[in-house]
C-alpha atoms as one frame of an Amber mdcrd trajectory, in Angstrom:
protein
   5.157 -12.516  -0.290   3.887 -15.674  -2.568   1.390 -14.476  -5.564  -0.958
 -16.736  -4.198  -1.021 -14.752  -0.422  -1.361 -11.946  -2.798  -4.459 -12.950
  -4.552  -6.124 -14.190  -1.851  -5.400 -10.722   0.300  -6.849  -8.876  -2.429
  -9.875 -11.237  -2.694 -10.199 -11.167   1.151  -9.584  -6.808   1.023 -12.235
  -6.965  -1.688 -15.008  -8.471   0.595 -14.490  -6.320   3.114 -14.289  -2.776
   0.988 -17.741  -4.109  -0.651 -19.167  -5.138   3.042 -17.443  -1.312   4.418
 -19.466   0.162   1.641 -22.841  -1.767   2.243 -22.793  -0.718   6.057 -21.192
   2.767   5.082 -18.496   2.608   7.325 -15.572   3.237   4.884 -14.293   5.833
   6.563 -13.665   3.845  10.148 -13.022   0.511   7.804 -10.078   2.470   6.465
  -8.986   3.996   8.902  -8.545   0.142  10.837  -6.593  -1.198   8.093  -3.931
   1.673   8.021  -4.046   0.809  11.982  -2.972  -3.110  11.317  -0.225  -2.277
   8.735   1.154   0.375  11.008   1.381  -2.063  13.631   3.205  -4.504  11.379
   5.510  -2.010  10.165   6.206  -0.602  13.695   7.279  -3.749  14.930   8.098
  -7.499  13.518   6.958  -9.269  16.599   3.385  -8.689  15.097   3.579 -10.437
  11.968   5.256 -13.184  14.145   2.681 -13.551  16.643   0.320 -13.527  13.156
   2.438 -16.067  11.798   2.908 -18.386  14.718   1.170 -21.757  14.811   1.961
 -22.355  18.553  -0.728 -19.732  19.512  -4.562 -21.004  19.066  -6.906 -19.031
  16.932  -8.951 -18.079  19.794  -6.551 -16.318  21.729  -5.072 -14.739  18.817
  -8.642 -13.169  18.504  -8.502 -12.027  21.891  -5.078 -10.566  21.448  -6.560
  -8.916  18.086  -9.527  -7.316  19.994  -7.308  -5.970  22.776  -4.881  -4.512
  20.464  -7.136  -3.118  18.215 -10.270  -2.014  20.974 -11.329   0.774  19.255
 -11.643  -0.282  15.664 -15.321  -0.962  14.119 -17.008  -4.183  15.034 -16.991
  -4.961  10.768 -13.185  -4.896  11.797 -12.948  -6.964  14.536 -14.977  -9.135
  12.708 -13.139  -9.876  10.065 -10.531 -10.344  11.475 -11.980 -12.941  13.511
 -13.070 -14.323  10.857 -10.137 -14.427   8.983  -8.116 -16.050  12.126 -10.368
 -19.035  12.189  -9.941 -19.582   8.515  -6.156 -19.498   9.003  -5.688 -16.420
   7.007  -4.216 -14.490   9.346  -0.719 -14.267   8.661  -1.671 -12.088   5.315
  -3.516  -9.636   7.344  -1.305  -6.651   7.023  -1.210  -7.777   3.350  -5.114
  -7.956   3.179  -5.110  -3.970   5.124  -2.449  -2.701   2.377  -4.921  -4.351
  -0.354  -7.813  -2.655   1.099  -6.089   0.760   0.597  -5.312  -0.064  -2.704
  -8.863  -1.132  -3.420 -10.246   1.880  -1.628  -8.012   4.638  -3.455  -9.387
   2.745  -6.714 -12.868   2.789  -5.805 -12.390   6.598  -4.553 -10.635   7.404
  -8.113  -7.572   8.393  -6.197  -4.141   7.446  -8.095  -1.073   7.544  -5.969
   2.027   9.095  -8.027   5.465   8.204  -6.614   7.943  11.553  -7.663  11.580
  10.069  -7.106  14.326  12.903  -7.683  17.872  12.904  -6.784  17.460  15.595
  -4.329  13.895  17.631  -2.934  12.696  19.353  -5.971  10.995  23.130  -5.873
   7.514  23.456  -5.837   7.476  24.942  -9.473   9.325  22.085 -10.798   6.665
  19.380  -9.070   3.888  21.279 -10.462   5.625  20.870 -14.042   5.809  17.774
 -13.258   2.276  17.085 -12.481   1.063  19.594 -15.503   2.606  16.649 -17.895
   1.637  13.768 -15.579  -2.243  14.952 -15.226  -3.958  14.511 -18.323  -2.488
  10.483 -18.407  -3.851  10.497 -15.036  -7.825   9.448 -14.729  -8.589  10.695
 -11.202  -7.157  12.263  -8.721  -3.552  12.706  -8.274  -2.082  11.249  -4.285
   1.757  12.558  -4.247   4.289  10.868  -3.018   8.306  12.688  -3.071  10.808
  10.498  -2.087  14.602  11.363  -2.748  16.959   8.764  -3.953  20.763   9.861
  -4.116  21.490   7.521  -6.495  19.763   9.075  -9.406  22.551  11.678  -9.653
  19.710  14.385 -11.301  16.375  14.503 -12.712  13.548  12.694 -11.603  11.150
   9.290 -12.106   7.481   9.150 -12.014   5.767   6.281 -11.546   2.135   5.403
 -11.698   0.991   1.998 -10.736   2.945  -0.099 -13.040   4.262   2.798 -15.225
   7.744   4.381 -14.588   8.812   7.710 -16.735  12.486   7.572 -15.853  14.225
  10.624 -16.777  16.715  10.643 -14.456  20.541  11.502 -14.776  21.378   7.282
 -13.945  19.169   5.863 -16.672  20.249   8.066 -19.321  24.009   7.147 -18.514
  23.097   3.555 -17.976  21.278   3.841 -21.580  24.219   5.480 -23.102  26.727
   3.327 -21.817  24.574   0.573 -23.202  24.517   1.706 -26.731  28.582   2.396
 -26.533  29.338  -1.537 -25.438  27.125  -2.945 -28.689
């Protein structure tokens, strides 16, 4: 993923978030988007068909519509519109954008909780006690579990990591011993 697909999928998820908002169909607009990245990450012919220059933008379209039947016309739409203007091998990068976007715009910040192994529901809400008040919004939590870690836990919001985990303090120790 290039910066410059990047930007432009975030300009493109902008304009439609803005035009979802207008017609106040944010709700359906959303619930599209999570549709086309779900279909990208279910399968890798998608992006490939997305991706391939042998198939016409037209009938691309028409696969898009057919695919997608039931999604909102502002949907369909855009796509369209992005097909003819080439753009459509970043859709499922303009559909994670727009969730992005739309989280921001709802005040919702997601909160990734990485721990070694599934933590107790007391110990996530001590957790989220010390992670709230540096939080403006409302917290979306995400657990994952990742082995490697060998204890504690890392929090990360947006660009942010707390890492207070079992591997970094070794990895910082072992550090300071080899200067």
């Amino acid at each position: 993923m290039a910066i410059n697909s990047t930007k432009s999928a975030s300009r493109y998820a902008k304009a439609l978030l803005e035009l979802a908002i207008e017609q106040n169909k944010i709700d359906k607009v959303a619930s599209d988007m999570r549709a086309v990245v779900a279909a990208k990450n279910e399968t890798n012919e998608f992006q490939l068909f997305l991706n391939s220059p042998l198939i016409q933008a037209d009938k691309k379209i028409s696969i898009l519509n057919q695919l997608f039947e039931n999604f909102d016309v502002l949907s369909t739409s855009f796509m369209a519109l992005i097909t003819k203007n080439r753009r459509e091998g970043i859709l499922a990068e303009i559909a994670a954008s727009f969730d992005v976007l739309l989280k921001e715009h709802q005040g919702i910040v997601p909160v990734t909780l990485v721990a070694s192994k599934k933590l107790d529901e007391a110990t996530v809400q001590s957790i989220l006690a010390k992670v709230k008040p540096s939080v403006k919004g409302t917290v979306e939590l995400t657990e994952t579990i990742d082995e490697s870690l060998i204890g504690g836990f890392v929090v990360k919001i947006g660009n942010t990591q707390f890492d207070s985990s079992v591997a970094n303090q070794l990895k910082n120790l072992k550090q300071r011993l080899t200067r």
